[in-house]
DRENTI-63528 format. One line per 10 residues: for each residue x, y, z of N, C-alpha, C, O, CB. Coordinates in nm, 3 decimals. Glycine has a CB too. Example, Ala and Ser with C-alpha at 12.3 -4.5 7.8 and 13.67 -1.06 7.14 Angstrom:
2
1.319:-0.569:0.780:1.230:-0.450:0.780:1.320:-0.330:0.780:1.424:-0.332:0.846:1.131:-0.447:0.905  1.285:-0.225:0.708:1.367:-0.106:0.714:1.290:0.003:0.787:1.341:0.114:0.804:1.408:-0.060:0.572
***
This chain:
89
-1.187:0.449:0.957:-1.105:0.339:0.909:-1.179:0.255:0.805:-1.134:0.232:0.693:-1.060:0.251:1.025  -1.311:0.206:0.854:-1.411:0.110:0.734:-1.423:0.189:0.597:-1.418:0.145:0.482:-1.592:0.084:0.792  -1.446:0.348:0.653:-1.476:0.417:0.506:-1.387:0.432:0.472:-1.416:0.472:0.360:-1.541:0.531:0.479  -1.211:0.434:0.477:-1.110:0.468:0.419:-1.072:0.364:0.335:-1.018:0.382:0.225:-1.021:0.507:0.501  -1.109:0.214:0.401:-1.120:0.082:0.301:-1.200:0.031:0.184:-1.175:-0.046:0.091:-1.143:-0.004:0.366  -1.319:0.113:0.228:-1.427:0.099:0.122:-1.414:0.187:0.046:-1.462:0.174:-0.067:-1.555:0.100:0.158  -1.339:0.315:0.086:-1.321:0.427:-0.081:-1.186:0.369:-0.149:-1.164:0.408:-0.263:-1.284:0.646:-0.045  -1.104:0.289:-0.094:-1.034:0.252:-0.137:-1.046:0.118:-0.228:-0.956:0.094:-0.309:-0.974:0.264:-0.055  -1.161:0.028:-0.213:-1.194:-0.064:-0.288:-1.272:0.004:-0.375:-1.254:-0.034:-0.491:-1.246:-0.170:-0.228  -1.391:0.132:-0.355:-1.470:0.144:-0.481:-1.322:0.238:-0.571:-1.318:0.217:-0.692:-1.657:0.249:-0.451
-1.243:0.306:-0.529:-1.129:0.340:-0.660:-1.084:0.244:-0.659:-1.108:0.238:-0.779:-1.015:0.446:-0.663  -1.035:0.149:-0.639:-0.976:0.033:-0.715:-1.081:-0.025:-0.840:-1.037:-0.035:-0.955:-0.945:-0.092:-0.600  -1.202:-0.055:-0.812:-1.266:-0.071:-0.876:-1.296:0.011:-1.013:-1.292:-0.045:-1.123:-1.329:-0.086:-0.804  -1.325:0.143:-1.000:-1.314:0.211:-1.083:-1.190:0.247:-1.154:-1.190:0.166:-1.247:-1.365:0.285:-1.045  -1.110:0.302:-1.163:-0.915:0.250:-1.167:-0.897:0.158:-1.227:-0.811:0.175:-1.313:-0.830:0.202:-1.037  -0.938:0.063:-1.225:-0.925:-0.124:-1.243:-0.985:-0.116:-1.365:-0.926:-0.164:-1.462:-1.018:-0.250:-1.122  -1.148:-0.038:-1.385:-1.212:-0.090:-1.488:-1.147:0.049:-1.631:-1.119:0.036:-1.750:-1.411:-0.102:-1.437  -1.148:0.135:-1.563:-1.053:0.223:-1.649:-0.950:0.149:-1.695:-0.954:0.135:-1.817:-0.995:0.339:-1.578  -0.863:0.098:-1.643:-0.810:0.040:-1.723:-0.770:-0.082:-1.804:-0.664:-0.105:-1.863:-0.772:0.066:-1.700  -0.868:-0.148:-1.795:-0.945:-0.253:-1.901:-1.004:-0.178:-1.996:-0.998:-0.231:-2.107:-1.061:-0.348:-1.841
-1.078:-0.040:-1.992:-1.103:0.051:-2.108:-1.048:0.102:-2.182:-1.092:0.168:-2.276:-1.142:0.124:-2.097  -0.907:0.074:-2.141:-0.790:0.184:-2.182:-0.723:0.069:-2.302:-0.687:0.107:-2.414:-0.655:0.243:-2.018  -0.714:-0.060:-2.261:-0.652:-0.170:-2.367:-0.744:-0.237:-2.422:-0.822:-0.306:-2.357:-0.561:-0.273:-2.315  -0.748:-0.223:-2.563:-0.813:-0.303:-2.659:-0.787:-0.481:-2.668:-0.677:-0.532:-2.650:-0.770:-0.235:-2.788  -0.930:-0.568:-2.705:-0.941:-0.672:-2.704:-1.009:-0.733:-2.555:-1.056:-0.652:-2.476:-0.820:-0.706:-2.746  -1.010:-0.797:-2.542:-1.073:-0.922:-2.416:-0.913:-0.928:-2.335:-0.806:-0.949:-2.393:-1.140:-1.138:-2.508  -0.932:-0.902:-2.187:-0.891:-0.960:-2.117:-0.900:-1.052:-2.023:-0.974:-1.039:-1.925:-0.870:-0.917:-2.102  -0.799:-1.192:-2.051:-0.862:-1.270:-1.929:-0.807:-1.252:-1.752:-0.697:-1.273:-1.701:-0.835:-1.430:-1.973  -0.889:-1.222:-1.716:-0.861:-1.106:-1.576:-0.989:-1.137:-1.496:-1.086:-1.159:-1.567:-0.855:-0.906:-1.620  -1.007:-1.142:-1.381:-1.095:-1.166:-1.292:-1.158:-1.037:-1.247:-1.088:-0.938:-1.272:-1.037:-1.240:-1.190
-1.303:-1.006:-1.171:-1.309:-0.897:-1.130:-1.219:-0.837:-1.016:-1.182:-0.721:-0.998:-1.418:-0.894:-1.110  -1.199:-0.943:-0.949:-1.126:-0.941:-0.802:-0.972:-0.914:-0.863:-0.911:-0.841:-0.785:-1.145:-1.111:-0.695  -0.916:-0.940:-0.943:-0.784:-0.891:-0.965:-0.813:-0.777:-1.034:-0.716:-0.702:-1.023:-0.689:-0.982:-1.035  -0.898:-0.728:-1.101:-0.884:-0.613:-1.143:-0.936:-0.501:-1.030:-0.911:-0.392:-1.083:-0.950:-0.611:-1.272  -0.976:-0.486:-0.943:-1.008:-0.434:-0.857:-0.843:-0.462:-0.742:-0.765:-0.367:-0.733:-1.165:-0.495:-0.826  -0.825:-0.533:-0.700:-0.669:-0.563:-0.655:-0.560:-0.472:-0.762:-0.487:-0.396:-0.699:-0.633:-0.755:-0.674  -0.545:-0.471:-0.870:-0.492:-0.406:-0.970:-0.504:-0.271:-0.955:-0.405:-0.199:-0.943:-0.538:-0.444:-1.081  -0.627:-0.225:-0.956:-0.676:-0.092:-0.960:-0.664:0.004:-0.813:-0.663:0.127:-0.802:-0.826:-0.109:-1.005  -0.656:-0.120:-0.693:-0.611:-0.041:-0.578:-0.460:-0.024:-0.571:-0.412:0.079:-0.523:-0.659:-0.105:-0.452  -0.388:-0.117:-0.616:-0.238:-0.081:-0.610:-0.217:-0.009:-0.720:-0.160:0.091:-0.676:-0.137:-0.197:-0.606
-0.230:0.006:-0.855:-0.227:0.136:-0.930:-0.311:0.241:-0.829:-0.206:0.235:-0.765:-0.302:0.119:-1.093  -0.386:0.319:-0.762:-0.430:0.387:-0.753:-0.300:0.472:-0.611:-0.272:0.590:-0.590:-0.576:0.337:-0.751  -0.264:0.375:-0.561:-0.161:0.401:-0.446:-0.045:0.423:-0.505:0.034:0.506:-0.461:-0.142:0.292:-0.345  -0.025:0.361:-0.596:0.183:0.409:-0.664:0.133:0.509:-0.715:0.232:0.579:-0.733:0.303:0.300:-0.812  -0.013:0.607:-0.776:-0.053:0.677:-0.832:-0.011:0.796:-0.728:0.059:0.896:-0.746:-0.180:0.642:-0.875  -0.070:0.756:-0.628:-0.059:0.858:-0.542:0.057:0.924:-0.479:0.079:1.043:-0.456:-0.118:0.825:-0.462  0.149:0.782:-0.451:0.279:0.779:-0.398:0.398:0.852:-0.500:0.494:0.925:-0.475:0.310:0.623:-0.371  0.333:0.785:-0.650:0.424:0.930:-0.705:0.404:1.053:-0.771:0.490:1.111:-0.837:0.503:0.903:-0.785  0.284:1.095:-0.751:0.244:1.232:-0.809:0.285:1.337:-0.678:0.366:1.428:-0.668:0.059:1.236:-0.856  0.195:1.281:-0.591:0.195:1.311:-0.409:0.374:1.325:-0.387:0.441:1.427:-0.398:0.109:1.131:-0.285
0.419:1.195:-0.356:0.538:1.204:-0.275:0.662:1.251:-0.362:0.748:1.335:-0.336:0.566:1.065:-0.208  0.649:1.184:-0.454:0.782:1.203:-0.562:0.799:1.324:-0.652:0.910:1.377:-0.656:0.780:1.090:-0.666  0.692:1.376:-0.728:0.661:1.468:-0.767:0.568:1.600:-0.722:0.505:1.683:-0.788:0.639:1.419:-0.840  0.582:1.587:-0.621:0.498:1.689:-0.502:0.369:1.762:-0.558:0.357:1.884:-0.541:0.605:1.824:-0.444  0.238:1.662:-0.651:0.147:1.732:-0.682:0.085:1.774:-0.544:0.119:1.731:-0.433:0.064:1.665:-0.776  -0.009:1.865:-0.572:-0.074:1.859:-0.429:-0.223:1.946:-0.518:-0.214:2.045:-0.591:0.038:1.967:-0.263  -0.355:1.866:-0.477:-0.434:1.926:-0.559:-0.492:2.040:-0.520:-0.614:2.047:-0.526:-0.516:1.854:-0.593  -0.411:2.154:-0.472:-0.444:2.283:-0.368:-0.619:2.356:-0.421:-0.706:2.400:-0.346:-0.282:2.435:-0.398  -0.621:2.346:-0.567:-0.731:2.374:-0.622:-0.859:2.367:-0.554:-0.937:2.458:-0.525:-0.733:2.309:-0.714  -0.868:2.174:-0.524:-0.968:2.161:-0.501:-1.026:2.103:-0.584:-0.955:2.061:-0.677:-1.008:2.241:-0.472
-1.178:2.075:-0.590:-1.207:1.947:-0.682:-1.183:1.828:-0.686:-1.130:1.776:-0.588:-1.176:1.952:-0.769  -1.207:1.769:-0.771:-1.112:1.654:-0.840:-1.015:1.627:-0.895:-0.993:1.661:-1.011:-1.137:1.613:-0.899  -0.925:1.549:-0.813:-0.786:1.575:-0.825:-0.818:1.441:-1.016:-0.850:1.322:-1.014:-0.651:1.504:-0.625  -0.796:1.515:-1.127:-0.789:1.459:-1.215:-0.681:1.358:-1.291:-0.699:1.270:-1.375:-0.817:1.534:-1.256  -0.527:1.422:-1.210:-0.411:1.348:-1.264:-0.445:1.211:-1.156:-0.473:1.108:-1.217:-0.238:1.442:-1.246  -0.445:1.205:-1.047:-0.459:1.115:-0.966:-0.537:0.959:-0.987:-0.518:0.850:-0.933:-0.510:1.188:-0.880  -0.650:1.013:-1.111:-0.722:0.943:-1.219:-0.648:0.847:-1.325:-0.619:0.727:-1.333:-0.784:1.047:-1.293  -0.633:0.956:-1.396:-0.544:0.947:-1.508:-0.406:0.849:-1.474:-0.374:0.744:-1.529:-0.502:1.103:-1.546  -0.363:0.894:-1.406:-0.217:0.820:-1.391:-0.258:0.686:-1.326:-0.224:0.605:-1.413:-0.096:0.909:-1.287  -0.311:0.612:-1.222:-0.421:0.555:-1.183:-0.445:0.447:-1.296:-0.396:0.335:-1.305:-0.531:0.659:-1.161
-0.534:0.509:-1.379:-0.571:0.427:-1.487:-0.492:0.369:-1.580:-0.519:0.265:-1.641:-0.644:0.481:-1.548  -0.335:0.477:-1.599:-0.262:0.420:-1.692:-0.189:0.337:-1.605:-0.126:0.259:-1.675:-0.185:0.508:-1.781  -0.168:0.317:-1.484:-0.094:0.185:-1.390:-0.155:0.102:-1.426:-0.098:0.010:-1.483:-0.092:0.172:-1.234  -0.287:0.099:-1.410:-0.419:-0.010:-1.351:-0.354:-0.087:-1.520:-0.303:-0.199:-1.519:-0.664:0.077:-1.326  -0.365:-0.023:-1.626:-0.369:-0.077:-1.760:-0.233:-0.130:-1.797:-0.214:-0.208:-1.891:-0.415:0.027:-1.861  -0.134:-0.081:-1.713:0.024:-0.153:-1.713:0.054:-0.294:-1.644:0.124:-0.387:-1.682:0.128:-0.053:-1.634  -0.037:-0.273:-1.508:-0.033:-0.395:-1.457:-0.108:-0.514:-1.537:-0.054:-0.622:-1.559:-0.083:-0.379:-1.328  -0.303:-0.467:-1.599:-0.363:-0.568:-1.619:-0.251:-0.621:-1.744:-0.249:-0.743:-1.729:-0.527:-0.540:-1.648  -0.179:-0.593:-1.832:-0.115:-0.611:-1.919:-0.004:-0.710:-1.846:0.004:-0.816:-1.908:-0.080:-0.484:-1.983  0.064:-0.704:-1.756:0.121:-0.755:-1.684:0.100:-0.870:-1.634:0.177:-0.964:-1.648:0.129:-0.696:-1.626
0.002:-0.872:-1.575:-0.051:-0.964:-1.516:-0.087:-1.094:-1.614:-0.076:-1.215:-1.596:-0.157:-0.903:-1.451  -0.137:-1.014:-1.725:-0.187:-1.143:-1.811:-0.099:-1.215:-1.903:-0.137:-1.316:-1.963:-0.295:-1.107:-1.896  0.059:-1.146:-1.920:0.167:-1.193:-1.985:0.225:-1.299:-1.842:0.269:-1.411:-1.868:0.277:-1.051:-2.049  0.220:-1.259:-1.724:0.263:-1.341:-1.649:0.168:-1.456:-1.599:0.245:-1.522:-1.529:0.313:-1.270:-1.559  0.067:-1.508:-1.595:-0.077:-1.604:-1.598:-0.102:-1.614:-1.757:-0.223:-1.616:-1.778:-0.233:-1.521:-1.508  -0.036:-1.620:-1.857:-0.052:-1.622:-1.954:0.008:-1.787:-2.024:0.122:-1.803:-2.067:-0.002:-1.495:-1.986  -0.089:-1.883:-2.021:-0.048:-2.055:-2.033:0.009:-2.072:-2.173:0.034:-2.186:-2.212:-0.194:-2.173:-2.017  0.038:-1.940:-2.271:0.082:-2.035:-2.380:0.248:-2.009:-2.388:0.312:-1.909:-2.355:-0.004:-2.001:-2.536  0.283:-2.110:-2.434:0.413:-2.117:-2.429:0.512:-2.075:-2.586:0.635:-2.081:-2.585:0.429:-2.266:-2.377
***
């Protein structure tokens, strides 16, 4: 259970910072929300490659879309996030 929380905060983390890499310029974004960001992108990641679109990484390895898609949430939300906490009027 502890390690299923803690791999789940270090991909958020990583996820999170992917996608602050992914959008150009300065974001004003906290580490803690981007890591919050990067765990809920990493779960709708999962929920729809996994559930909706029935990937399943039978291969083995590193599941790479799981990444990828992941990162492009993580970079939809931080975008999100900062139009909505965003003070100018």
């Amino acid at each position: 259970m502890i390690g299923t929380i803690i791999g789940a905060i270090i991909a958020g983390l990583i996820i999170g910072a992917l996608g602050r890499l992914i959008l150009p310029g300065k974001q004003n974004i906290s580490i803690l929300m981007t890591i919050v960001i990067g765990i809920v992108a990493s779960l709708v990641a999962t929920l729809l490659l996994g559930a909706i679109f029935g990937y399943n990484n039978s291969g083995g390895g590193i599941a790479w879309w799981y990444w990828i898609v992941g990162a492009i949430l993580a970079a939809l939300g931080i975008v999100a996030y900062g139009r909505i906490t965003s003070k100018s009027v």
